[in-house]
PANU-451355 format. One record per atom (N, C-alpha, C): residue number from 1; x, y, z; atom name. Coordinates in Angstrom, 2 decimals. Each point is the difference from the previous one (the first is absolute). Layout:
<nodes>
+-----+---------+---------+---------+----+
|   i |    east |   north |      up | at |
+-----+---------+---------+---------+----+
| NUM |       X |       Y |       Z | CA |
...
+-----+---------+---------+---------+----+
</nodes>
This chain:
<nodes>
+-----+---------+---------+---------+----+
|   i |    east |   north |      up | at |
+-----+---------+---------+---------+----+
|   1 |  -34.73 |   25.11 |  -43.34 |  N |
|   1 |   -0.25 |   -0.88 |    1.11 | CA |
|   1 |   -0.17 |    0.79 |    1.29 |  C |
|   2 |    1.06 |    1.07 |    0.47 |  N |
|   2 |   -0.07 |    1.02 |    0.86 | CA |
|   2 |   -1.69 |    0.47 |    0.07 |  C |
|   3 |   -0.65 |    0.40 |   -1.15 |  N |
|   3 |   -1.24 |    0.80 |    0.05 | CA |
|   3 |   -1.31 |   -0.78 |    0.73 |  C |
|   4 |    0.51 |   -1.58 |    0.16 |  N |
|   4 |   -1.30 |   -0.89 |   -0.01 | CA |
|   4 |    0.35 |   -0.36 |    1.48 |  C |
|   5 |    1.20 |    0.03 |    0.37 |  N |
|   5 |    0.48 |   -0.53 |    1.47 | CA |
|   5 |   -0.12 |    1.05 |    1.16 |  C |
|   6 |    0.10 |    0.87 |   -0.04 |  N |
|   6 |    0.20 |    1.32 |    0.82 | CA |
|   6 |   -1.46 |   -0.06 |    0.10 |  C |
|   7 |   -1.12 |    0.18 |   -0.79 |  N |
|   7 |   -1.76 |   -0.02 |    0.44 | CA |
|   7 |   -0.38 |   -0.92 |    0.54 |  C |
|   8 |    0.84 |   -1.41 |   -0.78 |  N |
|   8 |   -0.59 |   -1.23 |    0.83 | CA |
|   8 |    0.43 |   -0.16 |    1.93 |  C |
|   9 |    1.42 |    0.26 |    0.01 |  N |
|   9 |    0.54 |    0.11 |    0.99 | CA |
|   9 |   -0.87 |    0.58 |    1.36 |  C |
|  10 |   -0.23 |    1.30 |   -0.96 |  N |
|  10 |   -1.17 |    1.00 |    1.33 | CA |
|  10 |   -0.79 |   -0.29 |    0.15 |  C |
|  11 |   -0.74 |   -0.66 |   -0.96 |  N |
|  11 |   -1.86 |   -1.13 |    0.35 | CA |
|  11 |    0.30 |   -0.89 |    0.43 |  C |
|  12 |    1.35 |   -0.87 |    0.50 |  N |
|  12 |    0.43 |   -0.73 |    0.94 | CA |
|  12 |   -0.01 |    0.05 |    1.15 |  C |
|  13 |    0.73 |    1.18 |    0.12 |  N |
|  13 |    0.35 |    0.98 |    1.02 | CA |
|  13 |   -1.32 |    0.02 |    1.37 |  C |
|  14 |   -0.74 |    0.89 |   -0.73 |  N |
|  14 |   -1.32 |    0.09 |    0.02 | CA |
|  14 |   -0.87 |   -0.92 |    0.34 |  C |
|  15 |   -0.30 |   -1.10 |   -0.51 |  N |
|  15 |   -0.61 |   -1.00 |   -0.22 | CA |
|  15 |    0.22 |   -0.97 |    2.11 |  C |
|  16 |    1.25 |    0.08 |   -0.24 |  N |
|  16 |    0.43 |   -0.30 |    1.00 | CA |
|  16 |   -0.35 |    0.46 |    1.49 |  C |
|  17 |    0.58 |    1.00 |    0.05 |  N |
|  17 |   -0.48 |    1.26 |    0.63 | CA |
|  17 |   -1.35 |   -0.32 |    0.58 |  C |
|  18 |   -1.41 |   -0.06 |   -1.23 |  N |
|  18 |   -1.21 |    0.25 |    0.28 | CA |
|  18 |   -0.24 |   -1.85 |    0.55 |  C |
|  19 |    0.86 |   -0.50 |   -0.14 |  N |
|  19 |   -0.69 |   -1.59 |    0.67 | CA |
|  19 |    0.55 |   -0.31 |    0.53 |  C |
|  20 |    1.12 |    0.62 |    0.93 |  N |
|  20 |    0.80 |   -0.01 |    1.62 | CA |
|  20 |   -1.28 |    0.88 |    0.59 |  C |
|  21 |   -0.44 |    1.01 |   -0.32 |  N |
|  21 |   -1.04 |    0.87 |    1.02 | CA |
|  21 |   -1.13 |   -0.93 |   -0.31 |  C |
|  22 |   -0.74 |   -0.57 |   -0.74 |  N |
|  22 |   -0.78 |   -0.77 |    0.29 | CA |
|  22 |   -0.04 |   -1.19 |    0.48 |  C |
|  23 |    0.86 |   -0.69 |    0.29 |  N |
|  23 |    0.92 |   -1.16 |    0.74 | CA |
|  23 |   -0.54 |    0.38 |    1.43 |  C |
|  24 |    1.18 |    1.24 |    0.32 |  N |
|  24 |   -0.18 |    0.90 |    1.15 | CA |
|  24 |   -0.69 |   -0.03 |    0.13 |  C |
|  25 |   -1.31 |    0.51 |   -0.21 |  N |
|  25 |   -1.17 |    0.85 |    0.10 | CA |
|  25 |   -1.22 |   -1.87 |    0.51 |  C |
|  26 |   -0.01 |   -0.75 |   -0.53 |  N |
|  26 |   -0.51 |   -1.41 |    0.51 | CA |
|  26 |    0.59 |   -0.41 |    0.76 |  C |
|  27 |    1.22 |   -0.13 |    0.47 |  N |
|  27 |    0.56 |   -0.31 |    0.95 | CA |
|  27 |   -0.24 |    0.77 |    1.05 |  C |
|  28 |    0.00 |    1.12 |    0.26 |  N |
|  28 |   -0.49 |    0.49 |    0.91 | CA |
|  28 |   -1.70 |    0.28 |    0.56 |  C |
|  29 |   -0.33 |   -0.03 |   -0.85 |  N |
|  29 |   -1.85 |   -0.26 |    0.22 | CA |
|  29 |   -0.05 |   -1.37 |    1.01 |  C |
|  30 |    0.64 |   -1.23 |   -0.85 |  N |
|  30 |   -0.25 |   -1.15 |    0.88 | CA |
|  30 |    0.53 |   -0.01 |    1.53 |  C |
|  31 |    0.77 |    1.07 |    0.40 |  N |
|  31 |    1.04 |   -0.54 |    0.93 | CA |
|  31 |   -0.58 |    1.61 |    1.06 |  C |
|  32 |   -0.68 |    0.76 |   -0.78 |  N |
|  32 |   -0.73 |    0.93 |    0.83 | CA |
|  32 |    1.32 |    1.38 |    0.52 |  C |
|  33 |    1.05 |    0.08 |   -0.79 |  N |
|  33 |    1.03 |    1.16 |    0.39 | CA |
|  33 |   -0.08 |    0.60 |   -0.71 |  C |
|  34 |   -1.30 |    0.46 |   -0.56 |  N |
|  34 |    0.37 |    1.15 |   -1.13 | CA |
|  34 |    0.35 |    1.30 |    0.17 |  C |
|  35 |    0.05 |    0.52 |    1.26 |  N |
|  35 |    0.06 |    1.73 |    0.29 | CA |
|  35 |    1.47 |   -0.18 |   -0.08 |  C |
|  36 |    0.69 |   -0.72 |    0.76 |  N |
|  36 |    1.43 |    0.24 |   -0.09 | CA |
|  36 |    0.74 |   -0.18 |   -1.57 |  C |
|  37 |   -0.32 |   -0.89 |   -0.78 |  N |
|  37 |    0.42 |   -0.03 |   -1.10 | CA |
|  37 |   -0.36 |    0.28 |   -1.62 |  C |
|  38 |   -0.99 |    0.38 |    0.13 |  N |
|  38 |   -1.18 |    0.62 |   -1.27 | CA |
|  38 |   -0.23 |    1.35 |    0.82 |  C |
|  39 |    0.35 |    0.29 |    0.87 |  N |
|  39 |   -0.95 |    1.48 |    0.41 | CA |
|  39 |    1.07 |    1.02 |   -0.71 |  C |
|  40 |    0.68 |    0.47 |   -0.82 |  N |
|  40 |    0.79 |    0.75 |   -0.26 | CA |
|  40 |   -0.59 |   -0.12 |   -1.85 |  C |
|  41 |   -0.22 |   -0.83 |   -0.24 |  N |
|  41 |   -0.47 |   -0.24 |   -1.73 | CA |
|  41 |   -1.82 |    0.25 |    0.69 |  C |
|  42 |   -0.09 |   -0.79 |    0.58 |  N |
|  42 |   -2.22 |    0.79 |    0.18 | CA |
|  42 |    0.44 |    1.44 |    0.47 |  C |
|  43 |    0.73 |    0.49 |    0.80 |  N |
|  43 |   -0.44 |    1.27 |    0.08 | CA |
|  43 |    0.58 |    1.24 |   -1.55 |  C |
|  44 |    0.62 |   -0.61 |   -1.09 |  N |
|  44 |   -0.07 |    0.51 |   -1.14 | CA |
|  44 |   -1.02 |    0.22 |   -0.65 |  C |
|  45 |   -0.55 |   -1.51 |   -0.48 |  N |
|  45 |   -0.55 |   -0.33 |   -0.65 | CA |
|  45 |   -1.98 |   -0.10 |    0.40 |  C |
|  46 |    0.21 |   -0.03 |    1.22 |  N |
|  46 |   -1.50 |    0.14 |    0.78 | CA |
|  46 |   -0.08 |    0.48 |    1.08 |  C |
|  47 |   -0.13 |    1.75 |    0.09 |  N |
|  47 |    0.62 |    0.94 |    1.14 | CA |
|  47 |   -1.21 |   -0.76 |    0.82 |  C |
|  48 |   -0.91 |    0.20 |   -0.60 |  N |
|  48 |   -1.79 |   -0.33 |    1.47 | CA |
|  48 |    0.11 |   -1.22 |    0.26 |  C |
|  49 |    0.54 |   -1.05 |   -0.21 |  N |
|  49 |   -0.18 |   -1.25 |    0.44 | CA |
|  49 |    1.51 |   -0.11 |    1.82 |  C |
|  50 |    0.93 |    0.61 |   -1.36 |  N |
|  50 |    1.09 |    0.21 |    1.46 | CA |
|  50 |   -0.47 |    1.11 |    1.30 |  C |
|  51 |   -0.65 |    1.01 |   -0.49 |  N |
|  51 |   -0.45 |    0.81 |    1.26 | CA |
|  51 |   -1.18 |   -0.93 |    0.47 |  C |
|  52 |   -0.94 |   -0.86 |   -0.60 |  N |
|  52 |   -0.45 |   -1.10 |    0.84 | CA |
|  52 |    0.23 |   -0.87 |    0.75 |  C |
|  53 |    1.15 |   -0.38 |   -0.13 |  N |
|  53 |    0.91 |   -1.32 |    0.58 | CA |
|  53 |    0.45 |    0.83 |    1.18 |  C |
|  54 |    0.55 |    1.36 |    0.03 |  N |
|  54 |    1.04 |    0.78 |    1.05 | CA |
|  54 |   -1.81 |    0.02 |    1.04 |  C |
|  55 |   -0.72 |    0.34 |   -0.36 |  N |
|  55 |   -1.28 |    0.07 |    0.92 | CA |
|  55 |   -0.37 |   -0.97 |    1.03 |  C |
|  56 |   -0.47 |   -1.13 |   -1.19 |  N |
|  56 |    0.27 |   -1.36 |    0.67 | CA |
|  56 |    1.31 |   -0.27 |    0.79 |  C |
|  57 |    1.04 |    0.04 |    0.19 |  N |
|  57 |    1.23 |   -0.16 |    0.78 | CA |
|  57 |   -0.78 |    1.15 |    1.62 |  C |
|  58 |    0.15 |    0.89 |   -0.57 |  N |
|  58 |   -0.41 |    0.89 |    0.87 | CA |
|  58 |   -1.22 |   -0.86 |    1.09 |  C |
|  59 |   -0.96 |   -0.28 |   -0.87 |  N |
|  59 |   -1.02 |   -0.87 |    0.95 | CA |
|  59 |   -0.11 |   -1.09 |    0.97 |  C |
|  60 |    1.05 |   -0.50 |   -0.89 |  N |
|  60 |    0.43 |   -1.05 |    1.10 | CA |
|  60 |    0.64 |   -0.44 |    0.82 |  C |
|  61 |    0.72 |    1.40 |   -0.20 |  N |
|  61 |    0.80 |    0.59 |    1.79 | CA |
|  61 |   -0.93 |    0.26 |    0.78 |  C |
|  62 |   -1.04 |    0.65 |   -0.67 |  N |
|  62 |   -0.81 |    0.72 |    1.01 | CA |
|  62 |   -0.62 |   -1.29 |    1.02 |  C |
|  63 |   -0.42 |   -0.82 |   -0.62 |  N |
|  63 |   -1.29 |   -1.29 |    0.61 | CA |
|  63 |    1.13 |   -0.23 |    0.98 |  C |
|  64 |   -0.92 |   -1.13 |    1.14 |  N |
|  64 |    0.84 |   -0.28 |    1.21 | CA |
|  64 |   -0.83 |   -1.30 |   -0.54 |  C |
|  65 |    1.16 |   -0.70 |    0.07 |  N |
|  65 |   -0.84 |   -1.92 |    0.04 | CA |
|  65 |   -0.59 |   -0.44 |    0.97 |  C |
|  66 |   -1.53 |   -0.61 |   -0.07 |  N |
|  66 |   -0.37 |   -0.29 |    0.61 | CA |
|  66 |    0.48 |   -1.56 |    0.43 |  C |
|  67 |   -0.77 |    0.18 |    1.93 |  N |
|  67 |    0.98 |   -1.83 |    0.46 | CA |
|  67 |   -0.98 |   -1.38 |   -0.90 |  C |
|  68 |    0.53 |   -0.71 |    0.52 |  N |
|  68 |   -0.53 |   -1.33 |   -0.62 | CA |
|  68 |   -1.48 |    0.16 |    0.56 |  C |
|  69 |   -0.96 |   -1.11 |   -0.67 |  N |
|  69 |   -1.19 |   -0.06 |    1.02 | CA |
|  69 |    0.45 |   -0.52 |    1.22 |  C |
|  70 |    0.75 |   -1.25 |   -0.41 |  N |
|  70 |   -0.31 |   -0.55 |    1.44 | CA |
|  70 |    0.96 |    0.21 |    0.92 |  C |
|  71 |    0.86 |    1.16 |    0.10 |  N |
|  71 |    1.21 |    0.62 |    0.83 | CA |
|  71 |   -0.73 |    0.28 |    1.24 |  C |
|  72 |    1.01 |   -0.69 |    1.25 |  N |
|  72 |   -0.91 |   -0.20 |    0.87 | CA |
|  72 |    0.32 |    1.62 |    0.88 |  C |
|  73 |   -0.74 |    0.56 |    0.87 |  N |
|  73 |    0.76 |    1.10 |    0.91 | CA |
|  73 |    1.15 |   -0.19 |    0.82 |  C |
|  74 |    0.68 |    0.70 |   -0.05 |  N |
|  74 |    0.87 |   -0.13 |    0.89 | CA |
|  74 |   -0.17 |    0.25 |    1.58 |  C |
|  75 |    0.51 |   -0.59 |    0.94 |  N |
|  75 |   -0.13 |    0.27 |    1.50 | CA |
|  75 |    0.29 |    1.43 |    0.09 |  C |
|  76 |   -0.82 |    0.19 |    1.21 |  N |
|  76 |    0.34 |    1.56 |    0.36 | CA |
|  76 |   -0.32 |    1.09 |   -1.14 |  C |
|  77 |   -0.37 |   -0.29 |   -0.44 |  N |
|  77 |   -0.66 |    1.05 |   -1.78 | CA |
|  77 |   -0.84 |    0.95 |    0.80 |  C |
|  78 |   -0.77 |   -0.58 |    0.94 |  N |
|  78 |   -1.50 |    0.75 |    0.56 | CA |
|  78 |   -0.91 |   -0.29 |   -0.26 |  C |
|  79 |    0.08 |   -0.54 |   -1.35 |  N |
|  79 |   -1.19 |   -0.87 |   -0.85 | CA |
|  79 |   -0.54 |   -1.49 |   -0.17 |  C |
+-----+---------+---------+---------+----+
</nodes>
């Protein structure tokens, strides 16, 4: 009985395991936080996609947001 429980146990184990990270892994797609909580398993498992993402982060520090269209000037601007 020992020989059949101890294998089954670990493909349990396992089993588990792999459909909490895919749980994870949809849950976070929908909700858009994936760097903070998948970025430690993508940068294992998909080094170029995580040095993509660190790029992108990078980029979008860089941009300065532009104002609304219809933001009006402010007094005294000069403009």
């Amino acid at each position: 009985m020992d020989d059949v429980l101890i294998p089954l146990v670990v493909a349990a184990c396992v089993a588990a395991i792999l459909g909490i990270l895919t749980w994870l892994g949809a849950r976070v797609r929908r909700r858009g936080i994936g760097g903070e909580v998948m970025g430690p398993f993508e940068e294992m498992w998909h080094p170029a996609a995580h040095r993509f993402r660190a790029e992108i982060r990078v980029q979008e520090a860089r941009t300065v947001p532009m104002p609304p269209q219809g933001a009006r000037k402010r007094p005294g601007s000069g403009r």
